[in-house]
C-alpha positions in Angstrom: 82.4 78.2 156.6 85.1 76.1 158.5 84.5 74.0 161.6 86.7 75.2 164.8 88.1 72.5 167.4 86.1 73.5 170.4 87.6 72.7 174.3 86.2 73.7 177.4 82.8 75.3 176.2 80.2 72.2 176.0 77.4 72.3 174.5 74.3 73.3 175.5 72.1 70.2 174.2 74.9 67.0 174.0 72.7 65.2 171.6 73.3 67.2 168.8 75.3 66.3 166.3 78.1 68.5 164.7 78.2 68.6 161.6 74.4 68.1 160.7 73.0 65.3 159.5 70.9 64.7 156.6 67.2 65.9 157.8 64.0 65.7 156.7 61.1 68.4 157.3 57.9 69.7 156.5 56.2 72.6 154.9 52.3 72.0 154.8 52.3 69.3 152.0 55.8 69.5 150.7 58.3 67.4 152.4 62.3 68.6 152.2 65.7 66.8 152.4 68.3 69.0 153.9 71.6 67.2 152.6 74.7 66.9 154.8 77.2 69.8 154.0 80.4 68.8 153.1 83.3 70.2 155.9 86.6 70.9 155.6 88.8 70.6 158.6 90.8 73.0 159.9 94.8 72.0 160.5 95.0 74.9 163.4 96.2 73.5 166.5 94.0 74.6 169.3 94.7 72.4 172.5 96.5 75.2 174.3 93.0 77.5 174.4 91.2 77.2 177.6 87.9 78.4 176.4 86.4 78.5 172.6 84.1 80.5 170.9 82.0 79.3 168.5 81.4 82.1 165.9 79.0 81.7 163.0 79.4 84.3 159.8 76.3 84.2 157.4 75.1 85.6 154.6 71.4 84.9 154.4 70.2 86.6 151.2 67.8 89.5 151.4 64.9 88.8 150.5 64.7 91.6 148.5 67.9 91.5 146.8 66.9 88.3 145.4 63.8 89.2 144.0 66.0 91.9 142.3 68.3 89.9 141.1 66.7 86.6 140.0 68.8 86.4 137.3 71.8 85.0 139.4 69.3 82.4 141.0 67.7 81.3 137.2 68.2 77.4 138.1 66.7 77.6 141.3 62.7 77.4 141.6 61.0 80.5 143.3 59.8 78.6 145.9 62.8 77.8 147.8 63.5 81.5 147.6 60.7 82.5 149.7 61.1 83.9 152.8 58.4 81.8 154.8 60.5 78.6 153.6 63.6 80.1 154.0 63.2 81.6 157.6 62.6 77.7 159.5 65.1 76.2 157.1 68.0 79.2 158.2 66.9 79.0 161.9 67.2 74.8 161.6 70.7 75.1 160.2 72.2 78.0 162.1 70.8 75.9 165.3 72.8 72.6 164.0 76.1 74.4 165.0 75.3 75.0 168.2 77.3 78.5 167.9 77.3 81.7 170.7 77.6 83.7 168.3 75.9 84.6 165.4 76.9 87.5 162.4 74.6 87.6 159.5 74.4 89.6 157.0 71.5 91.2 154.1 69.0 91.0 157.1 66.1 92.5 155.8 63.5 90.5 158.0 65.2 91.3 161.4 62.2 91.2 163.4 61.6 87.7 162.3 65.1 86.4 162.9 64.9 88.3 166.4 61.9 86.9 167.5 63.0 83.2 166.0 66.1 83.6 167.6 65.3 84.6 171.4 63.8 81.6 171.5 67.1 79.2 171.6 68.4 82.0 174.3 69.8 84.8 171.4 69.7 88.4 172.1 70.7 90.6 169.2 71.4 94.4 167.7 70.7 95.2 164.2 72.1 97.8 162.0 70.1 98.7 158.7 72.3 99.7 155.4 71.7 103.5 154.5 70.1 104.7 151.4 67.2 103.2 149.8 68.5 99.5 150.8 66.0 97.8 153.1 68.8 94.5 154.7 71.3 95.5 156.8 73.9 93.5 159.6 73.2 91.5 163.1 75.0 90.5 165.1 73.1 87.5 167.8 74.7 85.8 171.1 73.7 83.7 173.4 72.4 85.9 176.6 73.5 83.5 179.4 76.8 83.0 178.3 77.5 87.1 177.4 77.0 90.6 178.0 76.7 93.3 175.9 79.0 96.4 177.2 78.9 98.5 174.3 77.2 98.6 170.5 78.7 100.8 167.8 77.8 101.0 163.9 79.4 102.7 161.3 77.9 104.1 158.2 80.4 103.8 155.8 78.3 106.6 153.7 79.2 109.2 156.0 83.0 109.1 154.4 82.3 108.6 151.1 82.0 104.9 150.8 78.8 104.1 149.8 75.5 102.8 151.9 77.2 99.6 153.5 77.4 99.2 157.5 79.5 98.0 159.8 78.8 96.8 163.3 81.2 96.7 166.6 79.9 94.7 169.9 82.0 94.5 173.1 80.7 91.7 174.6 81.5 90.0 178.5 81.7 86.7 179.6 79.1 86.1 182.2 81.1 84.6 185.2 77.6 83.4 186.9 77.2 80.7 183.6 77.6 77.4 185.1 79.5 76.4 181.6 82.3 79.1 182.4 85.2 78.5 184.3 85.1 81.9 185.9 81.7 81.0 187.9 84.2 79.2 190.4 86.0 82.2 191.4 85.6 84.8 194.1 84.3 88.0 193.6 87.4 90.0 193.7 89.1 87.1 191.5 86.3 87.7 188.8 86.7 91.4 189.2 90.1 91.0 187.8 89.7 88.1 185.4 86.9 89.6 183.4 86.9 88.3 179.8 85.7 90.7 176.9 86.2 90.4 173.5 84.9 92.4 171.1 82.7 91.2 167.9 82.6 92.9 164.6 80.0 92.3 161.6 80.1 93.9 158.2 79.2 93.7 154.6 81.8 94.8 151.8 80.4 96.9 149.0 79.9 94.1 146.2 81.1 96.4 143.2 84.0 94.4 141.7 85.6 97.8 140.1 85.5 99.7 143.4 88.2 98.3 145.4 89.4 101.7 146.5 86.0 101.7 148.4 86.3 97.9 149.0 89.8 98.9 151.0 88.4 102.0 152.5 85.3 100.5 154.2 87.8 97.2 156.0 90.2 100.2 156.7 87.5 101.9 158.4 86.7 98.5 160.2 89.7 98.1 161.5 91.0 101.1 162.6 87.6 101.6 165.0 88.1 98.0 166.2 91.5 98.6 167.2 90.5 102.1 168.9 88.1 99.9 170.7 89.8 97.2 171.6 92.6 99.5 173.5 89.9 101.8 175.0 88.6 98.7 176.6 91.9 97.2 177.9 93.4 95.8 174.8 90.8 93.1 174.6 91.0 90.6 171.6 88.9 90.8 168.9 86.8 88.7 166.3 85.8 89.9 162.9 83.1 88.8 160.9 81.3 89.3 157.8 81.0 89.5 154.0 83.5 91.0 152.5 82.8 90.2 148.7 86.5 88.6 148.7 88.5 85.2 147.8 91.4 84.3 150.3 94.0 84.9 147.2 92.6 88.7 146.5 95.2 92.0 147.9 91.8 92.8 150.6 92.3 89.3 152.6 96.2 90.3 152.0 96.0 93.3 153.9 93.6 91.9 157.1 96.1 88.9 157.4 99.0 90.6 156.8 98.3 93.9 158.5 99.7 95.9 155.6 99.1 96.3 151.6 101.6 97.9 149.0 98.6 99.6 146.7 100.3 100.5 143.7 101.3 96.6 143.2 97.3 96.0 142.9 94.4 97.1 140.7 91.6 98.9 141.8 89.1 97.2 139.8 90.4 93.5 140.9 91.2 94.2 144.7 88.8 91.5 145.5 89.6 89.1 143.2 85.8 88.6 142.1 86.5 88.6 138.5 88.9 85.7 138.5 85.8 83.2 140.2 84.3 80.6 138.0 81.5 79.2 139.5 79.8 76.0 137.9 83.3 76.6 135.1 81.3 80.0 133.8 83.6 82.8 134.4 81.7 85.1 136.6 80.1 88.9 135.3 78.8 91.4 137.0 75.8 93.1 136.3 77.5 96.4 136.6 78.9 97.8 133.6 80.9 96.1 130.7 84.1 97.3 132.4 83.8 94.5 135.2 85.7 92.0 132.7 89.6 93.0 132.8 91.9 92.4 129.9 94.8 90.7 130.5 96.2 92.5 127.4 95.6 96.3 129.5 99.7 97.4 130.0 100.8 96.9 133.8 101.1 100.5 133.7 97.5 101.1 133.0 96.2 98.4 135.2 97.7 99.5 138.2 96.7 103.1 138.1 94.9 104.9 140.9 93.7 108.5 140.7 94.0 111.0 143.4 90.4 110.5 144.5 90.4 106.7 144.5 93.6 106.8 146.7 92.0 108.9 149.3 88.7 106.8 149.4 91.0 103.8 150.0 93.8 105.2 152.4 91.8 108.5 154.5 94.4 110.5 153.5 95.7 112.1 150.2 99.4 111.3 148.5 99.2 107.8 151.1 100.1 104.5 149.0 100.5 101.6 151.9 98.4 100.9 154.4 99.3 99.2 157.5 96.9 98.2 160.5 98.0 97.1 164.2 95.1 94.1 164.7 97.4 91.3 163.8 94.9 88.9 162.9 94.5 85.8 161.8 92.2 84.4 159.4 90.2 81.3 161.2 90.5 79.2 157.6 94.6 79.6 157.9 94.8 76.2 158.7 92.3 75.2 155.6 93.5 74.0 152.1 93.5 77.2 149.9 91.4 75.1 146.8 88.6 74.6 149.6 88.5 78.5 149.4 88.6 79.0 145.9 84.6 80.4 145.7 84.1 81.7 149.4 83.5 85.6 150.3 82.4 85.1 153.4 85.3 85.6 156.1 86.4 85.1 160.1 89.4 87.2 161.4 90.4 86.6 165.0 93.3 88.6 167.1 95.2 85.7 168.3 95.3 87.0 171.9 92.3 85.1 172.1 94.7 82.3 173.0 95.5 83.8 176.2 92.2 83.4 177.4 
């Protein structure tokens, strides 16, 4: 996660402090140290934007999916991956950043988060994964300062691409919040100055070895947030999520760069997954021997796609380069790329958003 400049939008409480401090709390008898996180600056110049938006993409961990999966969490005592510990401690954190927007993702106790939520002013939509997953995406904001105009999903399953979801908010500046500029205007000024944006929250199929689904799912994504974004007056947009990526793989190639050559990549390594190595262990999946690619595999071989894997990828058969019309930019451009080196969690914004 990267720290924005923020302008025009103050904050709600002025006593907090951004970054967070180092805190200390209480759970019955067992007293916790929250340690100061460690942020890298972005370089982006933002002076010229009259109003900010301060967006917040988070991965909580499902509950579930770690109790699955304790193997990737051996060094960590099962205490601190409870959900009655990890609820207050999520809800503390995500309310240091004093953000209007919140996207999380492996949700599994929505009604918890809702509930915890509303009471800092959030109102929220939720979108459970299909299949016998029990997390799914949502997406919060802050009620006073927006309105919700419209609430999509899309269920990636129903073209193919697995059980993951995707959700699409169009959301409205309130022009009767004291904090926006737009509460100074005259009706029929308002009625012609209304700003809407629209918010998107997803959560990439993990699989390193299916980047053809990988591609097809933030294909998917994009296309519907452009149709969007022009059926609503060409409004900008912000996309959030997890997308089981690093910043040097050929998926965060094609939603900075709005296009992708597919025959130049590998399906299995689209994400760039299995060249992390956290804590210096090179990582492994737990999905099949085949996760680990030889360097010695011919260029030939590696970059090989069959029929099937090209039309899950691209929507359409004999297709081999994608292009999309969003023109975003990533909101950690301005950010040292060894900073990135381990993240998967990722912000695109339209840079229309600098109009505003």
């Amino acid at each position: 996660m990267v720290r924005r400049k923020r302008e025009n939008l103050p904050p709600e409480n002025s006593n907090r402090s951004y970054p967070s401090k180092r805190r200390r709390h209480s759970t019955g008898s067992e007293s916790l140290v929250s340690s100061s996180r460690k942020w890298v600056f972005s370089s982006e110049d933002c002076s010229d934007c009259t109003d900010t938006i301060v967006v917040v993409s988070y991965n909580i961990l499902g509950v579930e999916n770690a109790s699955n999966h304790l193997d990737l969490y051996s060094n960590i005592p099962r205490r601190f991956l409870e959900w009655g510990r990890r609820k207050r401690l999520i809800l503390e954190e995500i309310d240091s950043y004093n953000a209007n927007i919140l996207c999380f993702q492996e949700v599994d106790h929505f009604d918890d988060l809702d509930d915890l939520f509303k009471n800092n002013g959030f109102k929220s939509v939720y979108k459970g994964r299909t299949g016998e997953a029990n997390d799914g995406c949502a997406i919060f904001w802050k009620d006073k300062l927006f309105s919700l105009l419209h609430q999509e999903d899309i269920e990636f399953q129903k073209f193919g691409l697995r059980n993951n979801v995707a959700q699409l908010c169009v959301l409205e500046v309130n022009h009767d919040n004291p904090e926006s500029d737009t509460s100074k205007l005259t009706t029929e000024e308002q009625s012609t100055r209304k700003k809407r944006f629209l918010i998107g929250n997803t959560h990439v199929l993990f699989n390193p070895n299916r980047g053809d689904i990988k591609l097809g799912q933030i294909r998917l994504l994009i296309d519907q947030a452009y149709k969007l974004s022009q059926e609503w007056g060409n409004i900008p947009v912000i996309l959030a999520g997890d997308l089981n990526s690093v910043p040097q793989s050929a998926i965060y190639e094609f939603l900075s760069s709005s296009k992708l050559d597919i025959r130049l990549h590998d399906r299995r390594n689209m994400s760039g997954q299995l060249e992390i190595r956290p804590n210096d262990r090179v990582f492994r999946s737990k999905i099949g021997d085949d996760a680990s690619i030889s360097m010695s595999v011919s260029r030939q071989l590696l970059h090989k796609w069959s029929a099937e894997e090209l039309i899950l990828a691209t929507g359409a058969k004999g297709v081999t380069r994608l292009k999309h019309q969003l023109k975003l930019r990533s909101a950690y451009s301005g950010v040292p790329m060894k900073s990135l080196s381990l993240e998967t969690t990722w912000n695109f914004f339209n840079g229309r958003l600098r109009q505003w």
